[in-house]
VMD Tcl script that draws the C-alpha trace (Angstrom):
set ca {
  {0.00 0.00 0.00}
  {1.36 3.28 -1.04}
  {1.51 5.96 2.12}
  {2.81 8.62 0.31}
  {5.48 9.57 -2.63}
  {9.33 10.16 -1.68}
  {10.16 13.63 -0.67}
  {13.37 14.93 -2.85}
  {15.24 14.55 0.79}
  {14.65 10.89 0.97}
  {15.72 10.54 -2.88}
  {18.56 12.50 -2.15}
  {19.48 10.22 0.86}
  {19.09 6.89 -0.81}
  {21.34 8.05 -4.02}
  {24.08 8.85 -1.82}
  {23.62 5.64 -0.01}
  {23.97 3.66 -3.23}
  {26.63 6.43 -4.47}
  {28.75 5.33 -1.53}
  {27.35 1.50 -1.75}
  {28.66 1.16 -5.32}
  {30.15 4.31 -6.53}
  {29.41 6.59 -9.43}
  {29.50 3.64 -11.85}
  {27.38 3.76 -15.15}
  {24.79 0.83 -13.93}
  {24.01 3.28 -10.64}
  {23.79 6.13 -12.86}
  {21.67 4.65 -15.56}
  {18.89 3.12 -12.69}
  {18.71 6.36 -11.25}
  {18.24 8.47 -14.09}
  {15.31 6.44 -14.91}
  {13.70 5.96 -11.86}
  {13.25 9.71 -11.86}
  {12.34 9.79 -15.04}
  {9.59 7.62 -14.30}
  {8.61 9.92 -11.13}
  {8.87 12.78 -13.46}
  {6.85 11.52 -16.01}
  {4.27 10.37 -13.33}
  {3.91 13.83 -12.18}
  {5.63 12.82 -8.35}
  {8.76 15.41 -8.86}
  {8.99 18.80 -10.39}
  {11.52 19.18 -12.73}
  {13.53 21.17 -10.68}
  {13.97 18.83 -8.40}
  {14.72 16.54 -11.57}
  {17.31 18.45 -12.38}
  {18.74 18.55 -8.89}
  {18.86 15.45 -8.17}
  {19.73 13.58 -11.91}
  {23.22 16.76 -11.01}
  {24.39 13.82 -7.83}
  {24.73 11.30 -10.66}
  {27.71 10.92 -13.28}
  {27.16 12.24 -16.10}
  {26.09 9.35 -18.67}
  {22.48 8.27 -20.36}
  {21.58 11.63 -20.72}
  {20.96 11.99 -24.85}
  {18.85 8.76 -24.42}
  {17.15 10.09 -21.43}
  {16.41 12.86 -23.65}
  {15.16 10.62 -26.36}
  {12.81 8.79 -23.68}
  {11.25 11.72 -23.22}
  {11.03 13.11 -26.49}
  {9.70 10.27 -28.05}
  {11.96 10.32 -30.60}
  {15.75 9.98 -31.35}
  {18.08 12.77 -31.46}
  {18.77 14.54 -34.50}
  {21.64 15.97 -35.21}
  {21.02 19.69 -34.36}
  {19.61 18.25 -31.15}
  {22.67 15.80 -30.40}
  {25.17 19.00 -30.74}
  {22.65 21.08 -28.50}
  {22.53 18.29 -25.97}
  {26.71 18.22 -26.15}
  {26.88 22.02 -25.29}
  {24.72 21.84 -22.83}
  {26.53 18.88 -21.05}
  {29.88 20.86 -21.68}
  {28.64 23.70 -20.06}
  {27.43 22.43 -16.92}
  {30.45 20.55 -16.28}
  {32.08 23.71 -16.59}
  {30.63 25.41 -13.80}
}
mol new
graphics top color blue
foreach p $ca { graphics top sphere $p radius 0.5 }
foreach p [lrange $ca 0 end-1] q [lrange $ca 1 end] { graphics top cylinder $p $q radius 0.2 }
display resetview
């Protein structure tokens, strides 16, 4: 029985528990990303915490995760946008 929806504390919690259970390896990563995708899509998160929370995790998946949502693959305008975009958050 569901008694409510995680908060982004608890979310935050358990990916640093895993972080530190298994390290910032691609299979972590990649489970994360789309388990809050799926609370994303569900309407359970805002994006901004999304976005917050997808930042704890290496930086991998992320054209496909855009594709998931999309509903379509990348094209190559997109791809390049996507690139930038990853290049300039690592930046900061």
């Amino acid at each position: 029985m569901i008694t409510g929806y995680p908060t982004e504390e608890e979310l935050r919690n358990r990916i640093f528990n895993q972080l530190n259970w298994r390290g910032p390896t691609d299979t972590v990563a990649l489970i994360w990303h789309g388990y809050l995708g799926a609370l994303l899509e569900w309407g359970l998160i805002e994006v901004q915490v999304f976005d917050r929370l997808s930042a704890l995790l290496p930086k991998i998946g992320n054209k496909e995760l855009y594709e998931m949502f999309a509903d379509e693959p990348l094209s190559a305008e997109q791809e390049r946008e996507v690139d930038e975009f990853l290049r300039q958050k690592t930046q900061k």
